[in-house]
C-alpha positions as MATLAB code, in Angstrom:
seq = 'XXXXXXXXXXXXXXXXXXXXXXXXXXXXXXXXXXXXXXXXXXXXXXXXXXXXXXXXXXXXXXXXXXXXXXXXXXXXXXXXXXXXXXXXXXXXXXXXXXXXXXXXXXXXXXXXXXXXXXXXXXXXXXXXXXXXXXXXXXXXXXXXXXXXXXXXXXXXXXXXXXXXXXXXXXXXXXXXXXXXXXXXXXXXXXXXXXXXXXXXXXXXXXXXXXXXXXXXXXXXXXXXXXXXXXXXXXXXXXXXX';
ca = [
     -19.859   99.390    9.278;
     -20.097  102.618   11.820;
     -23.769  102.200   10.993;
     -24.058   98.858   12.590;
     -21.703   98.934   15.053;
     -22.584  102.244   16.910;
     -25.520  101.188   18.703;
     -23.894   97.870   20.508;
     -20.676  100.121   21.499;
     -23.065  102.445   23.187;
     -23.625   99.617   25.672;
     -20.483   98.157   26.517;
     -17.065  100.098   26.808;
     -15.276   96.637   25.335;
     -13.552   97.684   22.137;
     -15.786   96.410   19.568;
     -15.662   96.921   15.679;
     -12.947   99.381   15.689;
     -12.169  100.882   12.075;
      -9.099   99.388   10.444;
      -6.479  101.079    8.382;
      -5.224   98.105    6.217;
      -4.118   95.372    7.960;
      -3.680   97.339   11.348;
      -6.107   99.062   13.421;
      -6.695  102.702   13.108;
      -4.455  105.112   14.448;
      -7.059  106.756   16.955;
      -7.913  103.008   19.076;
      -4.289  102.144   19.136;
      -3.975  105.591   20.916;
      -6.823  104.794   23.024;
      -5.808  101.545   24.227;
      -2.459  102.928   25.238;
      -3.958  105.910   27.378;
      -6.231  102.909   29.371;
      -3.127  100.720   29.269;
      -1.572  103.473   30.727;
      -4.542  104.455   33.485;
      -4.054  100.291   34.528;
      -0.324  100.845   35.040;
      -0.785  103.780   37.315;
      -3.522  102.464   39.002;
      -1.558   99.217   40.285;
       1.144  101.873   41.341;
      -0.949  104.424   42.598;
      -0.677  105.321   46.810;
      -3.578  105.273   48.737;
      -3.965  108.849   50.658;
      -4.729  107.607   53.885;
      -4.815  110.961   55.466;
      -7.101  112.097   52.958;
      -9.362  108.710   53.434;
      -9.061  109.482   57.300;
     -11.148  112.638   56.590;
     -13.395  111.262   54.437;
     -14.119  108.124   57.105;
     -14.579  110.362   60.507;
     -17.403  112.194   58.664;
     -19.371  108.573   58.506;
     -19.358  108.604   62.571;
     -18.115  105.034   62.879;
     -15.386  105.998   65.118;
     -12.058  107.007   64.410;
      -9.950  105.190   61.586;
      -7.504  102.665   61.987;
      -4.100  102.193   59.612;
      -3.431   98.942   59.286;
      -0.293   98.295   56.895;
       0.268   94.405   55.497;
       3.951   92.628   55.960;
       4.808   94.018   52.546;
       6.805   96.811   53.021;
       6.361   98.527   49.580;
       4.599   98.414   46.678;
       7.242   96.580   44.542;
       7.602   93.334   47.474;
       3.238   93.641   47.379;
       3.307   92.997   43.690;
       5.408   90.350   43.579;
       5.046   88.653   47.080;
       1.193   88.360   47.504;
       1.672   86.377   50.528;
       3.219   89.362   52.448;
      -0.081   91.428   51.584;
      -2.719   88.647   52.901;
      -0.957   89.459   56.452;
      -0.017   92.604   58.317;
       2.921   93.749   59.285;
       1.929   93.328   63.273;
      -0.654   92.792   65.341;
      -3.661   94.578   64.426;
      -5.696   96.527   67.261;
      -7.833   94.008   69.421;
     -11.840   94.901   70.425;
     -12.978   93.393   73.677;
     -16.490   93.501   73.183;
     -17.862   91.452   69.962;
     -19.241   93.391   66.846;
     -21.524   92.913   64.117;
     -19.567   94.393   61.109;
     -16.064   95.184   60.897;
     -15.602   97.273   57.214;
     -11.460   97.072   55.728;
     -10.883   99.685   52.890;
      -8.142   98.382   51.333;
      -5.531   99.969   48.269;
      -5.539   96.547   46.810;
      -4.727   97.149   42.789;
      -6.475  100.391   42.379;
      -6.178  102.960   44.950;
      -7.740  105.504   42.829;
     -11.120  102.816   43.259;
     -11.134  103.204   46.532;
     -10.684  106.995   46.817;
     -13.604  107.013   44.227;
     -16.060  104.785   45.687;
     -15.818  103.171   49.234;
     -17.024  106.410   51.253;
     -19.895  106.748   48.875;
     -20.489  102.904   49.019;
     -20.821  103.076   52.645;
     -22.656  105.977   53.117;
     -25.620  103.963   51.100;
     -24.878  100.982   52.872;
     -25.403  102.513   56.468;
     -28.902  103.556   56.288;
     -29.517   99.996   54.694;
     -28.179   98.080   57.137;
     -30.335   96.344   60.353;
     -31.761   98.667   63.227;
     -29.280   98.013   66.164;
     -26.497   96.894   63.747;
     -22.938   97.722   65.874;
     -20.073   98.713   63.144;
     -16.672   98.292   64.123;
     -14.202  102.017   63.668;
     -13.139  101.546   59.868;
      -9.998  100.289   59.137;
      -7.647  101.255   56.081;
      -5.264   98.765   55.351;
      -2.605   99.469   52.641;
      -0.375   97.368   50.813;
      -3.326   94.811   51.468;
      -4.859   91.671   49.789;
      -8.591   90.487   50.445;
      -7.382   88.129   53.107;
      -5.237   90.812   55.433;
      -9.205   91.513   56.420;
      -9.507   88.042   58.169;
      -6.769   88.958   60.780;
      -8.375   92.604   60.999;
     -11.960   90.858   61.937;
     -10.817   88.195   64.555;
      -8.783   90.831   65.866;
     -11.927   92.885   66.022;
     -14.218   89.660   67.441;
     -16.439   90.791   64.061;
     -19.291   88.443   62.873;
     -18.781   89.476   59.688;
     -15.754   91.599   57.912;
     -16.699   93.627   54.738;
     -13.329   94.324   52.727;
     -13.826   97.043   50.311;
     -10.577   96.826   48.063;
      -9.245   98.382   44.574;
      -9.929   95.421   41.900;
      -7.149   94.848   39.197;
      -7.452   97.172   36.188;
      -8.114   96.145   32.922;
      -8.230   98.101   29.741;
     -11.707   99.353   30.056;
     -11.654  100.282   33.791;
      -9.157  100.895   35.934;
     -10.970  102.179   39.204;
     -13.265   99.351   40.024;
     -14.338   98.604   43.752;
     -14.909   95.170   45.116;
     -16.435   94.510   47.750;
     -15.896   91.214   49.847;
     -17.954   89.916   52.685;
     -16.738   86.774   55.087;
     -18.677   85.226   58.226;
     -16.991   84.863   61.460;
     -13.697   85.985   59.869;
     -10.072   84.363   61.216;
      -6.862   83.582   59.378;
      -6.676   80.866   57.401;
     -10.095   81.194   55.582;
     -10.683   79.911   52.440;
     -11.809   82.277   49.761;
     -14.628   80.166   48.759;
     -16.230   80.984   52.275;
     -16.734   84.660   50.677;
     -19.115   86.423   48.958;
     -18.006   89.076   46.432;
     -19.743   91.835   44.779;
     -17.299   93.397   41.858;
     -17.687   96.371   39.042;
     -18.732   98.599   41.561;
     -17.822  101.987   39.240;
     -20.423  104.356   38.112;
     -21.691  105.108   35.825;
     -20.092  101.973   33.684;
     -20.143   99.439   35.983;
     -22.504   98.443   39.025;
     -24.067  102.190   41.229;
     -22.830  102.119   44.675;
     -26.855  101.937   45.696;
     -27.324   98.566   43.679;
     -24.104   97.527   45.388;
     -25.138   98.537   48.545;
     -28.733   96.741   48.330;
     -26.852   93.734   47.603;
     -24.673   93.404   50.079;
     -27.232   94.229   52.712;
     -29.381   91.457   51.279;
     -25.980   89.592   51.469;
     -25.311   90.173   55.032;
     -29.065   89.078   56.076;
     -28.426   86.073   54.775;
     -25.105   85.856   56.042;
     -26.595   86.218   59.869;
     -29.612   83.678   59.021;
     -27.086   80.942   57.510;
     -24.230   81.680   59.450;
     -22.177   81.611   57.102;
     -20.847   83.464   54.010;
     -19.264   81.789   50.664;
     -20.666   79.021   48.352;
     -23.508   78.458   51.152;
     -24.637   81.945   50.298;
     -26.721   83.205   47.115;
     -27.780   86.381   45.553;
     -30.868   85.513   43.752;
     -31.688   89.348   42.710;
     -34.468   89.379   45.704;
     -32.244   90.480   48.526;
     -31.951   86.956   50.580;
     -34.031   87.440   53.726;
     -33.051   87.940   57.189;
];
């Protein structure tokens, strides 16, 4: 059985052909399941260090970093009121002068994805993106669902908002990045008018250069359509400007 089953666990880190002991499973996967079990739990839980993001953010030279907290005033009201996350708690700073991208690093469900991935997401990104391309200062927005980013980008007159937030952990990884992209973002938007590229979590799930390809490809296509969503494909060729 270990024979045949080796080689396909070597590519996936599902729980496949686990040895039994009787009628149960053996004692070393139960004990393995209840470590990630427990990595999920404090991974929904988990704070986001914003002062530590801060740092990480001003060496990116976008401008200094915004903290932009949702209506949910803990993490117990943001896990069971999901409403109160999708808005924040007041008005966020306005821009005067229009933008190309505004970026939103959010805790979402896994703060420790965020603190593992979105700098080095967007420091492949940056050098991918269009010549003359004018980014927004980042924003971190805690206590925040994918949504809170449509008030961020109206309020920052963005073309397009990128939300970068902590996906919800399962029981093979708990620190997994998504990254969401919406055209001509306001309140009220619908999510099928966004784009999403998930799993981003090396070395199991997608590299934060294949992620950031993508989503370059994504927002060229994104500025040709004008618009983001179910209009909007990734066909594996990086959709043309």
């Amino acid at each position: 059985m270990s024979t045949f089953w080796e080689p396909l666990r070597a590519l996936t880190p599902a729980r496949i052909g686990l040895a039994r002991s009787g009628d149960g499973v053996g004692t070393r996967h139960v004990l393995e399941a209840a470590e990630a079990l427990a990595l999920a739990r404090d991974a929904v839980h988990g704070r986001l260090d914003v002062e530590r993001l801060t740092d990480e953010l001003r060496g990116l030279g976008l401008g200094e970093p915004v903290h932009v907290p949702s209506a949910a005033p803990d993490r117990a009201t943001y896990l069971s009121r999901p409403d109160l996350g999708r808005r924040p708690a007041a008005p966020p700073p306005a821009r005067e002068e229009p933008v190309d991208l505004a970026v939103v690093l959010a805790d979402g469900l896994s703060a420790e994805a965020v603190h593992r991935h979105a700098v080095p997401l967007l420091e492949a990104l940056l050098p991918e993106l269009d010549a003359g391309t004018s980014v927004a200062p980042p924003v971190i927005a805690t206590q925040a669902r994918v949504a809170l980013g449509d008030h961020i980008g109206a309020a920052l007159r963005a073309r397009l908002v990128l939300v970068l937030i902590g996906e919800r952990p399962g029981l093979s990884s708990h620190d997994s990045l998504g990254a969401y992209l919406t055209w001509a973002p306001a309140p009220g938007v619908q999510d099928s008018a966004r784009n999403c590229v998930s799993n981003i979590h090396p070395p199991h799930g997608l590299d934060h250069a294949a992620a950031a390809r993508t989503l370059a490809g994504l927002m060229a296509g994104a500025r040709r359509l004008e618009a983001t969503g179910v209009r909007l494909k990734d066909t594996g060729g990086l959709l043309p400007g």
